[in-house]
C-alpha positions as MATLAB code, in Angstrom:
seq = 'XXXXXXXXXXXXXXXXXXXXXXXXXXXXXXXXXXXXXXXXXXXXXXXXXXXXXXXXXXXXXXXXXXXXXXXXXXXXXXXXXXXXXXXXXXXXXXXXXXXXXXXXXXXXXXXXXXXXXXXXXXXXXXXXXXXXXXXXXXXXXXXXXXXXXXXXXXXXXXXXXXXXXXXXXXXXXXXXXXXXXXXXXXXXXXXXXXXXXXXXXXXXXXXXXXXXXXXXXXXXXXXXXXXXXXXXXXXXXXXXXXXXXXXXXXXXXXXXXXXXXXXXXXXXXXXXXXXXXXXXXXXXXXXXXXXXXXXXXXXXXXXXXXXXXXXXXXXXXXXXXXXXXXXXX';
ca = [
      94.336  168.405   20.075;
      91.917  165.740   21.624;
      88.926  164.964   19.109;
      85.959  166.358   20.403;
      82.977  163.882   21.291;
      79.631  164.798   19.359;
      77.191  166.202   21.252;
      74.309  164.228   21.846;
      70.817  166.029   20.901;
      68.350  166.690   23.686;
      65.664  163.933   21.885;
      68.370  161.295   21.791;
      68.987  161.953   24.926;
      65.287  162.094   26.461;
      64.057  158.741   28.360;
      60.797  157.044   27.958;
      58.838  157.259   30.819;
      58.526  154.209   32.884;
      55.038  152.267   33.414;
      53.950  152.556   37.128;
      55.315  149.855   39.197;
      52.248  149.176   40.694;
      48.596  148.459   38.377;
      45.822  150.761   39.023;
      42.271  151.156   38.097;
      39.548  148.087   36.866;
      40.318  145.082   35.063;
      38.255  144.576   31.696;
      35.789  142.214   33.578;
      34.643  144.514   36.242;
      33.287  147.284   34.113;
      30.358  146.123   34.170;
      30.497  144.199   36.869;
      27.838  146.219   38.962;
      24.785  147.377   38.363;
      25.033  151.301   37.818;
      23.996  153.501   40.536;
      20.536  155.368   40.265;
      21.747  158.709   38.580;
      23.196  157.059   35.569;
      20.059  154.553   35.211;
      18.388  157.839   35.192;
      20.726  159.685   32.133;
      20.064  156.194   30.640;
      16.042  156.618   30.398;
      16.460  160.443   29.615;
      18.501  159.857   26.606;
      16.109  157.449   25.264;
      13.400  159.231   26.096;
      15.199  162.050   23.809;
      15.216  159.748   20.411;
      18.920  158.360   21.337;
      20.187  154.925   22.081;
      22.235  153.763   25.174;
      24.350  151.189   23.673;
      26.378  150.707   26.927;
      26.832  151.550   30.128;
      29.918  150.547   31.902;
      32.789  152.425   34.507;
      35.561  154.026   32.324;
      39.183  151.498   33.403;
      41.050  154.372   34.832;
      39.145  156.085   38.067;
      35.945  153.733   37.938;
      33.174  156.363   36.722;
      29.948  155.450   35.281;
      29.110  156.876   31.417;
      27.398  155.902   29.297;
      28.253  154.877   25.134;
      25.627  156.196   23.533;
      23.802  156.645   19.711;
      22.450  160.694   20.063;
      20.032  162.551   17.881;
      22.745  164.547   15.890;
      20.052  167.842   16.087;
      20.478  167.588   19.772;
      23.868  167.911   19.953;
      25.855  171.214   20.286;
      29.541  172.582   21.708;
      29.530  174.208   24.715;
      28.888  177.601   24.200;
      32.308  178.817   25.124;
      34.381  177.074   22.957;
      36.583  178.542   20.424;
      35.540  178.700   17.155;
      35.817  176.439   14.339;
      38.691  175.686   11.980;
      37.346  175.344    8.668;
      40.303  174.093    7.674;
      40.216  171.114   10.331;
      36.495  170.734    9.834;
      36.837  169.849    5.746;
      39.716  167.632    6.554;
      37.811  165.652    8.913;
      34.518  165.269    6.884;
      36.585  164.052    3.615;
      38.433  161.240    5.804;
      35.175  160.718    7.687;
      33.637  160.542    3.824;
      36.544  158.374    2.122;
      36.194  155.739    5.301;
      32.773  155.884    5.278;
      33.209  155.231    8.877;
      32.937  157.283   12.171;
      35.279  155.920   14.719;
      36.142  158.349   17.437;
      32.984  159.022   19.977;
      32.752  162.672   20.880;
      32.238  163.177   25.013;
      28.820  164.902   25.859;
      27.148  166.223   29.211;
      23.258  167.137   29.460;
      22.887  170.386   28.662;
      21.324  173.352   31.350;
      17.617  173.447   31.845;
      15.987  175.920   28.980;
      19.002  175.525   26.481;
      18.339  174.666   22.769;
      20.313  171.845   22.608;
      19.640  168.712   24.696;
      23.496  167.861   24.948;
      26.422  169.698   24.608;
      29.633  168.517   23.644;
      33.160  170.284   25.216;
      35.533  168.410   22.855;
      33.710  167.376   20.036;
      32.843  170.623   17.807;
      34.742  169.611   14.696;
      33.493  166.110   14.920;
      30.354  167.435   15.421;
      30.563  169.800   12.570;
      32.192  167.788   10.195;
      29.131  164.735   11.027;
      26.552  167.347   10.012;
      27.931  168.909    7.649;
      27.640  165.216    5.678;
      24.311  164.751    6.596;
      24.543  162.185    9.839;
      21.573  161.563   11.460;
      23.239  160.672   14.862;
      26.528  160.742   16.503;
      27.612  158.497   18.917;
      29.399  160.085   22.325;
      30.507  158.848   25.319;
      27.799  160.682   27.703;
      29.407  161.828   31.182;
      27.014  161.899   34.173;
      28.613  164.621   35.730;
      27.743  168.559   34.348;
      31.283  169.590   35.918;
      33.025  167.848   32.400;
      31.180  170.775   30.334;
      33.454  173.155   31.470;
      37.282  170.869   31.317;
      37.324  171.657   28.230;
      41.471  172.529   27.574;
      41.624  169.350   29.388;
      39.425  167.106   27.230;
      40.288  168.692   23.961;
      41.983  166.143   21.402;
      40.799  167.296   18.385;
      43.237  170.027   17.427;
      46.154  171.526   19.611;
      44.865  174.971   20.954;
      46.581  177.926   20.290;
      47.026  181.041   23.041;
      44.326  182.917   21.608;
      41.695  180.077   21.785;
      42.971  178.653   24.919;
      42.180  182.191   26.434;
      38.807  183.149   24.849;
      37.806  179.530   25.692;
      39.113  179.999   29.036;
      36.794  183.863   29.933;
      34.014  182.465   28.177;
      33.638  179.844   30.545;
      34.521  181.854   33.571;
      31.673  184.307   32.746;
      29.355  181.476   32.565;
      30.883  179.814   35.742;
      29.945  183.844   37.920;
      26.426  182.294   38.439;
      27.279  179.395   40.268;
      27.120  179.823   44.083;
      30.735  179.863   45.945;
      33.113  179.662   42.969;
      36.213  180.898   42.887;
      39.233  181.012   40.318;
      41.302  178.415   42.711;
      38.159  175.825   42.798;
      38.466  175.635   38.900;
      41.854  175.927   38.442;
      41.874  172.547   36.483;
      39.347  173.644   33.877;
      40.942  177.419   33.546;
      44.770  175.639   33.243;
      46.627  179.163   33.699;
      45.321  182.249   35.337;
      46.987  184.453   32.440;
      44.547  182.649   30.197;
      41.583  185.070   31.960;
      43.332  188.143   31.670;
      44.293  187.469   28.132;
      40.935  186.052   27.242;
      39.534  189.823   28.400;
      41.958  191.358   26.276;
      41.608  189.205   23.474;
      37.837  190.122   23.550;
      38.782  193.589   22.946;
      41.502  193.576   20.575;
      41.113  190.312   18.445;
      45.004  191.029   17.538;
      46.455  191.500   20.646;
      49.394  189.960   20.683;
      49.416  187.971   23.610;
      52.283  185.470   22.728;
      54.340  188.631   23.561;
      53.348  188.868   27.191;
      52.290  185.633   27.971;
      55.896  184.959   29.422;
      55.288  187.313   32.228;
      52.218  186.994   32.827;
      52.983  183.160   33.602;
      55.453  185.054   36.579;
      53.225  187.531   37.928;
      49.568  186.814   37.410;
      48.068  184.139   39.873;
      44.713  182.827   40.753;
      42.533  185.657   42.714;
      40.394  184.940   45.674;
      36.998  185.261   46.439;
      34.075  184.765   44.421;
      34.114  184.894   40.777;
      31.839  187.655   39.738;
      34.211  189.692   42.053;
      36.847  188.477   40.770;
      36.091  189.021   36.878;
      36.116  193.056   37.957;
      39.632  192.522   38.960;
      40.781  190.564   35.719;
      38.825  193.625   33.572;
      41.145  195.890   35.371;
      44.329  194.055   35.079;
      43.639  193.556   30.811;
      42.647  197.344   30.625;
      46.334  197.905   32.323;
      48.040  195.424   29.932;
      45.856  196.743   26.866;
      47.119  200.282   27.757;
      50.777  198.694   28.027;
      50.319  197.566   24.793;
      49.210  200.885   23.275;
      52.663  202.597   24.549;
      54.414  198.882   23.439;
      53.135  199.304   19.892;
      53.922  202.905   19.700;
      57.751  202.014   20.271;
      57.403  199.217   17.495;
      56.454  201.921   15.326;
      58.908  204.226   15.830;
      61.673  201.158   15.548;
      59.603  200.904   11.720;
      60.330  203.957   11.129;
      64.146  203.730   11.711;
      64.411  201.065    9.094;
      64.098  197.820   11.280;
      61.521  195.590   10.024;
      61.418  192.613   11.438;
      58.511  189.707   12.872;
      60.198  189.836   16.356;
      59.838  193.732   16.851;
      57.057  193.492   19.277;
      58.806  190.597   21.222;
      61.713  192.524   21.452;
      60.430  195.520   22.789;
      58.479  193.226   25.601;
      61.559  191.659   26.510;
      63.134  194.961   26.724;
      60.847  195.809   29.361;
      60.664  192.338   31.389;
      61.476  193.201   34.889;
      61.250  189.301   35.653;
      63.421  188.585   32.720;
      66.651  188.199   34.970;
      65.304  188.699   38.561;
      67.134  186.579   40.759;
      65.351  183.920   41.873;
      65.951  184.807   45.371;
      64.231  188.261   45.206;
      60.632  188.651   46.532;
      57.896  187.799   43.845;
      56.652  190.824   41.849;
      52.849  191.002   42.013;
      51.062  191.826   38.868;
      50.225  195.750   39.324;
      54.220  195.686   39.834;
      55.473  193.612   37.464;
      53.289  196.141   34.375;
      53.792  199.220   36.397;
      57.668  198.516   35.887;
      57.031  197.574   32.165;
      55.236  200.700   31.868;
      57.769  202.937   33.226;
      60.335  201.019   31.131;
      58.656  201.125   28.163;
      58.246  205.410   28.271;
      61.917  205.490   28.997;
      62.588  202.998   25.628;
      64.629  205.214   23.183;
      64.142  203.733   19.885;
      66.964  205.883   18.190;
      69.358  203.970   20.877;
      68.351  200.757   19.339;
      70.806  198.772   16.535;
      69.771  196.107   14.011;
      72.193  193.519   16.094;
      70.228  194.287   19.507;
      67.229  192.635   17.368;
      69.238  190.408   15.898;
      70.452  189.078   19.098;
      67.132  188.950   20.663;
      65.524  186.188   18.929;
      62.447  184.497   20.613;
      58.838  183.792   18.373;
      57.501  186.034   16.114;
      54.696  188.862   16.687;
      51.373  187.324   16.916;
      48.863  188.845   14.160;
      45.944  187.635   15.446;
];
């Protein structure tokens, strides 16, 4: 019998990604090279004017853009009011390394804040940092201030402090499209950079309803079936209510099924997974076959899940299903 060959692991396998063959963006010498156009001369006056110090302004190496490095007021500063909310856990580690260093290294981003808002600056991926600088009695922070108001809302995009998980990667996401219904002309498809994934909305809604929903569960799907809508967003939003009201009630004949699988003996942290991939009509739809929409896609589920018989179910149908555990909250 020919020996077999050991199978090589995925990560041994994986590449390093290349450098690009060709250079792009400013050499060290030309970021300050010009003078800065009249806007940021402008931010530069206004933050001094508001007790802060502009240590530098200079175009960030990769795409050119003026900011500006500056020393802010820490009493000034606040997250953007749709963030997610703190980890205390994440906060106290970061003011005892802050503490034992003695030193605060890593500049927080900032935009001016709206016209009539409390805080002069807001921050949209600084709120631990900020926090943690606070908490241990800072007087000022120092941020890398971005001219343009847009960065106040890329938030999933800017965000290096701590990995996001679905839930705060949704309620971030609806928080910020609520705010975004006032602006003149915007649609889902014009932010699609700052919202990431248009199940985030309709899971954000539902989150904000049911702070356990267990979105992990039908975030799979959702990713298939639930794409950015047209037209304005205050239009829009009445659409997304809809569509969460339609998964919530989904999930109220989903849950009832878990129970009843309790009840039969089979306790397990996959139960709720199992019952939603039970129910997947995209599960193992070719991928030739026309696109469900989203009203068809839970309409299906729906039907599915009334016709579940939990009696019919075994301990090795859950055994075999595998996948991540229930979310609880």
């Amino acid at each position: 019998m020919p020996e077999k060959k050991p199978r090589k692991s995925k990560a041994a396998g994986r590449r390093r990604r290349k450098p690009a063959g060709a250079s792009t963006g400013l050499l060290a010498t030309e970021l300050q090279a010009a003078p800065p156009p009249g806007e940021v001369a402008d931010l530069h006056r206004t933050i001094e004017d508001d007790g802060g110090k502009a240590l530098a302004l200079y175009r960030e190496p990769y795409g050119g853009r003026w900011v500006v490095l500056a020393a802010l007021p820490i009493e000034k500063v606040e997250p953007t009011p749709y963030q997610r909310n703190l980890s205390d856990t994440h906060v106290r580690k970061l003011e005892a390394v802050i503490g034992k260093l003695g030193r605060f290294l890593d500049p927080i981003i900032a935009v001016r804040a709206p016209e009539g808002q409390p805080a002069r600056y807001w921050t949209p991926n600084g709120h631990h940092r900020l926090s943690a600088m606070k908490t241990l009695g800072a007087k000022s922070i120092t941020a890398i201030v971005v001219p343009e108001a847009a960065a106040a809302y890329q938030i999933l995009a800017l965000n290096t402090e701590k990995a996001h998980n679905l839930r705060e990667k949704a309620l971030e996401v609806i928080r910020m499209y609520k705010e975004l219904t006032c602006l003149d002309g915007a649609t889902e498809e014009t932010y699609a950079l700052e919202f990431e994934d248009p199940a985030f909305i309709t899971l954000g809604l539902c989150y904000e309803e049911r702070p356990r929903f267990s979105g992990g569960a039908y975030h799979p799907v959702l990713k298939r079936v639930d794409g950015f809508l047209r037209g304005h967003l205050r239009a829009a939003l009445e659409t997304r209510r809809t569509r969460a009201q339609t998964l919530l009630a989904l999930d109220d004949l989903v849950v009832q099924k878990v129970e009843a699988l309790k009840a039969k003996g089979l306790t397990s942290p996959y139960l709720k997974s199992f019952v939603v991939a039970r129910i997947n009509p995209v599960r193992f739809r070719p991928k030739e076959a026309e696109p469900l929409s989203f009203d068809e896609a839970l309409d299906r589920m729906t039907k599915a899940a009334g016709k579940l018989n939990p009696e019919k179910v075994r301990i090795d149908d859950l055994a075999r299903s595998g996948g991540a555990p229930d979310e609880s909250g």
